[in-house]
N, C-alpha and C positions, 0 to 999 in steps of 0.2 A: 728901230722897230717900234712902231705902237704897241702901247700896254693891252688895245684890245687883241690884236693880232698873237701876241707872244701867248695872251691867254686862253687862246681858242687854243693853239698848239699845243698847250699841256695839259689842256683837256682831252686832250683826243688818246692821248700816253692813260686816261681811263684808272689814274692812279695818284694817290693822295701824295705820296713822298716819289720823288721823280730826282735825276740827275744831270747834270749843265750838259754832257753828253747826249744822254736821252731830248733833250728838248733843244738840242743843235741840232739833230738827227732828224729830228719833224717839223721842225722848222724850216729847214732850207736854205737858213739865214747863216750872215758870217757867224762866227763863234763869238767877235767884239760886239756886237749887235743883239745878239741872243745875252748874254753878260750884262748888259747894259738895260735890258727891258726887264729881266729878272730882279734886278738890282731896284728897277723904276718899280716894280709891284711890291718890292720888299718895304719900299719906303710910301707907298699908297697902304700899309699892311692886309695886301691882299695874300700873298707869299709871307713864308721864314725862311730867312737861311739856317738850317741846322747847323753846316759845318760847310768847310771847303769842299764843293763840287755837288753840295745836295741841297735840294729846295723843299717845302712842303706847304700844302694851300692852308691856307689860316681858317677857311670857311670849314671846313672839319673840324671839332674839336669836342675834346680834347688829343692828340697823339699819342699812345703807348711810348715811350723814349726803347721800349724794345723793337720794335716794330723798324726803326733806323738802323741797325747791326744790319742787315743784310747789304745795307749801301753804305757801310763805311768805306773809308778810304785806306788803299792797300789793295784791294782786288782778292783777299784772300778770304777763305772760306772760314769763318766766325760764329763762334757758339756760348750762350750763356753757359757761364759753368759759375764752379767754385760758390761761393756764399750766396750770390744772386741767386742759382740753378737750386740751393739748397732751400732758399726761402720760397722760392715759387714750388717746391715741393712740401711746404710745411713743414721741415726738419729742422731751422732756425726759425724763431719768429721775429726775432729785430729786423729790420730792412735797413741792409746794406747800405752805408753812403754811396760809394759809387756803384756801378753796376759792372759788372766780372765775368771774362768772357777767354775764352780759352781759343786762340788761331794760330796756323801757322806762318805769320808772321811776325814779326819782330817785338818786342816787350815795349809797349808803350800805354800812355795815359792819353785819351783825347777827349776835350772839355767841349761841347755842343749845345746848341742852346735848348736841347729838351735832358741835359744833365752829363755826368762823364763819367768817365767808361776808360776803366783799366781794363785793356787788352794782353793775354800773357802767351807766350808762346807757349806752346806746346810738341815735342818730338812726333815727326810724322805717324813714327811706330806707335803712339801714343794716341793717335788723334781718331779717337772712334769714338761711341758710346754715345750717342746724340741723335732727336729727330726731330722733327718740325713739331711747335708748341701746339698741341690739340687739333695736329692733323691740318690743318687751317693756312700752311707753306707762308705764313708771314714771318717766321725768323723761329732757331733751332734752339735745342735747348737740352744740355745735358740729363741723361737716365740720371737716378736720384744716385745712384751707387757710384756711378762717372763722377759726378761733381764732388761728394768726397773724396778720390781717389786722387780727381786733379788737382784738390786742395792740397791731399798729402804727398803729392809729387813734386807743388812748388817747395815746401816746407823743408824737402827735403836737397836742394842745390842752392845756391848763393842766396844769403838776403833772410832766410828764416821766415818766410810767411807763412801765413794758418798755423804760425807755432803752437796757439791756443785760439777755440773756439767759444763762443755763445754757447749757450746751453742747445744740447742738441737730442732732439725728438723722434726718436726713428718709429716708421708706422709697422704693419708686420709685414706689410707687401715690400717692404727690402729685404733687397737677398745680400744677404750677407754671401752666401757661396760663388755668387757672379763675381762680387768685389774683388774675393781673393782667386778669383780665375783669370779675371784681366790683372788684378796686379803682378800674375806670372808675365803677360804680357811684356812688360818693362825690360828692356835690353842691357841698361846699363843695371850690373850686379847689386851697386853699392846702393843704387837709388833704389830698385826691386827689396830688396832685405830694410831699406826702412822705410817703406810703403806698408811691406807688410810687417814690418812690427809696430807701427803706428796703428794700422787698422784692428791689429789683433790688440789694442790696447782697448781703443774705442768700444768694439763691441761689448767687449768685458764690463768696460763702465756704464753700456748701455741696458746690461740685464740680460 
């Protein structure tokens, strides 16, 4: 396939960050063909490849590396949480090395060329507390009370993470009363009772 042909086609997808999928699909081209022209604009650096199965036009720039969570790989529904979600709420102010994202699928790390992103599962019964970042439907983002909760819910099963935080800023538009209403939420006992006795520490130390 010509580099100018593949490129009209993912103009027409009307979208900065698109998938090998998506631009098989408007194209009408084999799938070997569609791979092979994408691959051709990656090395003209008209395209990036972020990661496996997703492209994005270079002539845009800069790219949020949030903005790519909705087209990870996995198919499952992903949300910034944990220390990420807390800084983009001003509660931390250090910025996270990797960016921290709470799905229900499976525990992994995936490294992409706009940075990586520890992905951590979360219990379906668990998985609420999230909306689209400033209304704007480009990729979702834990309520400020979610993202600590989810923090103190890895802490609490194998592994010990968010054992200890950064210094942490609460504004007064956190509700401290939601936290410990979805932390009843939690199904398993042992993890619910150190959910909340973690939280009810925090507050304490917060004033």
């Amino acid at each position: 396939m010509k580099r100018q042909s593949i490129l009209r086609h993912v103009k027409n997808l009307h979208r900065i960050i698109f998938t090998t999928r998506e631009a098989h699909a408007v194209s009408g081209k084999s799938l070997s063909n569609v791979v092979q022209g994408l691959n051709h604009l990656c090395r003209q650096d008209v395209l990036v490849k972020i990661c496996r199965g997703v492209w994005a036009e270079t002539s845009i720039a800069p790219i949020s590396p949030f903005r790519i969570i909705p087209y990870l790989p996995g198919g499952q529904r992903t949300y910034i949480s944990f220390l990420s979600a807390l800084h983009i709420h001003g509660i931390i102010e250090q910025i996270p090395q990797m960016i921290t994202c709470a799905s229900l699928a499976h525990t992994r790390t995936l490294t992409t060329a706009l940075g990586v992103f520890s992905i951590h599962r979360i219990a379906p019964d668990f998985f609420f507390g999230f909306n689209w970042y400033k209304q704007n439907g480009e990729f979702l983002v834990a309520e400020p009370e979610k993202a600590l909760l989810d923090c103190l819910y890895l802490s609490g099963r194998k592994g010990n993470q968010f054992k200890y935080f950064p210094e942490l800023i609460f504004p007064r538009s956190f509700n401290w009363a939601k936290a410990q209403e979805w932390t009843g939420k939690i199904q398993d006992p042992r993890l619910r009772t150190h959910v909340g006795k973690r939280l009810a520490e925090i507050k304490k130390l917060s004033g």
